[in-house]
C-alpha positions in Angstrom: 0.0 0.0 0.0 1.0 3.7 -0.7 1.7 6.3 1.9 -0.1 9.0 1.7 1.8 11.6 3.6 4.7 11.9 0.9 4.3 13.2 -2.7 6.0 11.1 -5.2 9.7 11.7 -5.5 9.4 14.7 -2.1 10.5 14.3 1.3 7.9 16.9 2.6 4.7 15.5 3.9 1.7 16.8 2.1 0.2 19.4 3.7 -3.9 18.7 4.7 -6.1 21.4 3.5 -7.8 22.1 6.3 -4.3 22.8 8.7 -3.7 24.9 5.8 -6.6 27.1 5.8 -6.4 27.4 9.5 -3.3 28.5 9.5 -4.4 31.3 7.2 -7.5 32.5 9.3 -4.6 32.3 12.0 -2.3 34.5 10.4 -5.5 37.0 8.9 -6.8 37.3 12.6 -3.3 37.6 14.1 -2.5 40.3 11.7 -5.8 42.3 12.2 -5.6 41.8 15.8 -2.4 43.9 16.0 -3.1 46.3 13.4 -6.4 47.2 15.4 -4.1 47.8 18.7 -5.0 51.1 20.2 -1.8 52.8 19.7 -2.6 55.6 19.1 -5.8 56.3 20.8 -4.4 59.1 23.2 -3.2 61.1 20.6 -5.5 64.2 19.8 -7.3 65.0 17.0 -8.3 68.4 15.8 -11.5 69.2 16.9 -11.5 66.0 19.3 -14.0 66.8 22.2 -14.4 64.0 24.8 -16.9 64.1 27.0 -17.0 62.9 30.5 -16.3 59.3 31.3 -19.5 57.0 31.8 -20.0 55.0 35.3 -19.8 51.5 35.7 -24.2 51.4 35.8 -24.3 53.8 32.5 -21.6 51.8 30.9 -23.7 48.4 31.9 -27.3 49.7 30.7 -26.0 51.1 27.3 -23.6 48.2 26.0 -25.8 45.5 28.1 -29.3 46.7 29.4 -30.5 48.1 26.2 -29.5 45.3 23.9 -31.2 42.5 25.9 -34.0 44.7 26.2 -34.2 45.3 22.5 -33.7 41.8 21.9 -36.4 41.0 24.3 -39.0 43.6 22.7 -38.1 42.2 19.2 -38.6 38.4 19.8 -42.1 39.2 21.8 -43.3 41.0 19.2 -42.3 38.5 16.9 -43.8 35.6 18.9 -47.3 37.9 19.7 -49.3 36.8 16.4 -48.8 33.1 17.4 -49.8 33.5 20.9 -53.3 35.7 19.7 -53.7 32.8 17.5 -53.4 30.3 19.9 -55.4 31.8 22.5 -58.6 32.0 20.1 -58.0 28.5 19.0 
């Protein structure tokens, strides 16, 4: 029987497809990673206003509260028409 890890007439075992490609996504999401470092995020812009920093509370209702809540409104309003159907059934 044949091995299947060498190419004919190479010493290098053939490479799988799949180690290859997540290699790639490796190296794609390495690179973005530290070309998305915040640097420079200190330096000032013109015209760059902050404002005042956010509390802990604010900071949890606006990048936690309100998306759960939205997420709650959205899938009750897409469940209502099945639960007025069901309750007149």
């Amino acid at each position: 029987m044949r091995d299947r890890t060498h190419r004919p007439g190479s010493v290098a075992p053939v490479v799988n497809r799949n180690a290859l490609r997540a290699g790639a996504v490796s190296a794609v999401v390495t690179l973005m990673s530290v070309l998305s470092t915040p640097a420079f995020a200190n330096i000032r812009d013109d015209g760059d206003d902050p404002g005042p920093s956010m509390s802990l509370g604010t900071t949890l209702g606006v990048f936690v509260g309100i998306p759960i809540a939205s997420f709650l409104i959205i899938a009750g309003l897409v469940m209502l028409p099945d639960i007025i159907k069901k309750k007149h059934h």
